[in-house]
Phi, psi and omega in degrees: 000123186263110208244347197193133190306148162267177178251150240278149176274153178264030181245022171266192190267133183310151171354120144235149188334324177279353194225048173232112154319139167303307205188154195217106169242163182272088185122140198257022177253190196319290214291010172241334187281300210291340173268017167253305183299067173191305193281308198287346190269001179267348175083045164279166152269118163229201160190167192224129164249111201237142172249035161073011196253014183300134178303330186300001154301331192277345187287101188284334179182108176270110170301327225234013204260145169271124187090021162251060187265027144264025182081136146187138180308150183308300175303324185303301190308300171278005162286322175284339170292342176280303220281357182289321215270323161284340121012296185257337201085033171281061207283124196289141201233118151272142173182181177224117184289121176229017169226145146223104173240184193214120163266091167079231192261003184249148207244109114308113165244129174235149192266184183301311172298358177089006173284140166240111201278126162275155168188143163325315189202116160276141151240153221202087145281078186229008156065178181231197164225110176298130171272124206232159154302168182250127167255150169276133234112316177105217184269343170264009164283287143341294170309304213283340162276327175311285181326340185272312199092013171289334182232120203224127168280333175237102162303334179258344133333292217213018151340303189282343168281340171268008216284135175087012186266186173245115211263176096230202188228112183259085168212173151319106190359281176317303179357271190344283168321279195335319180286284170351292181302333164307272195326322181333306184329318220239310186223185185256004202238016165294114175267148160251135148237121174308161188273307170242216170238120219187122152270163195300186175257162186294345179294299191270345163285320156308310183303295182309322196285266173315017151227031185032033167279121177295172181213090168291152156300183171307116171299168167219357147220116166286169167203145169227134179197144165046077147064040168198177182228153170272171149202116184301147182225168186288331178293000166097346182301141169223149205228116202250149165227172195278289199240151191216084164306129189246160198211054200245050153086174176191175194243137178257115176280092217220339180301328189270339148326288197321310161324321194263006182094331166296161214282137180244157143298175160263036165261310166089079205190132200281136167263149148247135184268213190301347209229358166106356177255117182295196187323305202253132194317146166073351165250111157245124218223139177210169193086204185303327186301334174246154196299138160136199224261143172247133211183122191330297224267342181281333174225040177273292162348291176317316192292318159286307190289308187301306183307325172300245188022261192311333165283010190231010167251341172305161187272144185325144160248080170271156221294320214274348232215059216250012132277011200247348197250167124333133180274169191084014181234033193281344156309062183334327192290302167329301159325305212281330176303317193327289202298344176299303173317332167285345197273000000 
């Protein structure tokens, strides 16, 4: 089933009505594979362009995701989500989008490679990027602490897998603390150690005092070895921990919106009203990428509120109308295997 035109090279001739996507969406993690199964099963024309960088690649393993309640890993997690979403006929692209412009109502997004996508409506699953500490070793030193659970990104993911272990919080001082005072919940062993040097404010020097979080120096070296990280402190101390949040900020893949005039945070993180759409008509954003708490099921959500949306501002597609559908799905039966293939 060929379900969506392919795309245009960018010395070609501009958007025509046969070759303009329903929908185009951008980033391949949960909240963009779940808005391609939701468009394809309304029998939209669509396509997903992904540059492979979702943080949920980093989930060595999620307790807190619905419908695992034995745990699954992050990679584990988007293969099924692809394979639901190719499934229905939702066809997956790799590339990295570095244009997005706009003409009248149609969207041109085009990638590194000169490919160009046409469209109705962009959704922009394009996530954000964590700024992580330097372990010594480099980045595979680093994966490899992730991958342990010696290095956790989400307190609020896993908390509960560190519960009783020996934590600390690597952020800006006030950070630190706050983030500390979270973990408290799970274990009794919490450090803040600031990120440079800097004192906390009395607000937050209370708070560590009364939820009983130390307040280390500056670190001056991590290290990971054998399932756990060191921290070197500037004062010569060192400190071995089970687990180590680092809470140093992260960038909202936000520029090509950001082009087009939409409205940012100060975060530089997408407003969205309700239904999942920005400033500008027909771009639309979910996931990380938007001000809110981040976390898979938040933006599996975003994702059914966007996809709805957008198939009910589209013009009908009605079954009888089968220049209005993708071709191949004019065959029910075939729809209906699809869903037969998920049981």
């Amino acid at each position: 089933m060929d379900p969506a035109p392919a795309p245009d090279r960018r010395d070609e001739d501009g958007p025509t009505e046969a070759g303009t996507l329903d929908c185009l969406i951008i980033g391949a993690g949960p909240g963009g594979l779940t808005a391609a199964t939701y468009l394809a099963r309304f029998l939209r024309r669509i396509a997903v362009v992904d540059g492979g960088s979702s943080r949920a690649r980093w989930i060595p393993e999620s307790h807190n995701c619905p419908g695992f309640p034995f745990g699954v890993a992050g990679p584990a997690l988007l293969r099924k989500l692809r394979d639901q979403a190719e499934a229905y006929g939702a066809p997956i692209t790799q590339g990295r989008i570095v244009e997005l412009r706009r003409a009248g109502d149609i969207f041109t997004a085009c990638d590194a490679d000169g490919r160009c996508w046409h469209a109705r409506n962009v959704v922009l699953a394009t996530g954000i990027v964590d700024r992580l500490p330097r372990l010594e070793g480099g980045d595979a030193t680093l994966e490899a602490a992730i991958a342990a659970g010696a290095m956790r990104l989400c307190a609020v993911c896993d908390g509960f897998e560190a519960s009783d272990d020996r934590l600390a919080v690597i952020a800006p001082v006030d950070d630190a603390i706050r983030h500390a005072v979270f973990l408290r919940t799970f274990s009794r062993r919490v450090d803040a150690i600031p990120e440079r040097d800097a004192q906390p404010s009395a607000e937050c020097a209370a708070l560590a005092r009364s939820a009983h979080v130390t307040v280390r120096p500056v670190a001056s070296q991590l290290q990971y070895a054998d399932g756990a990280c060191t921290v070197t402190f500037a004062d010569g101390a060192r400190q071995q921990y089970d687990s180590v949040y680092p809470v140093l900020g992260c960038t909202a893949q936000s520029q090509l919106a950001a082009t087009l005039g939409a409205r940012l945070d100060e975060n530089r993180e997408l407003i969205v009203d309700d239904r999942q759409q920005t400033s500008i008509a027909g771009l639309y954003a979910i996931g990380d990428v938007v001000s809110a708490l981040n976390q898979i099921s938040v933006a599996v959500g975003h994702a059914a509120i966007a996809a709805t949306a957008i198939h009910n501002r589209l013009p009908p597609n009605f079954r009888e109308d089968p220049d209005s559908q993708p071709d191949g799905v004019q065959d029910l039966v075939a729809a209906k295997d699809a869903t037969a293939r998920m049981a």
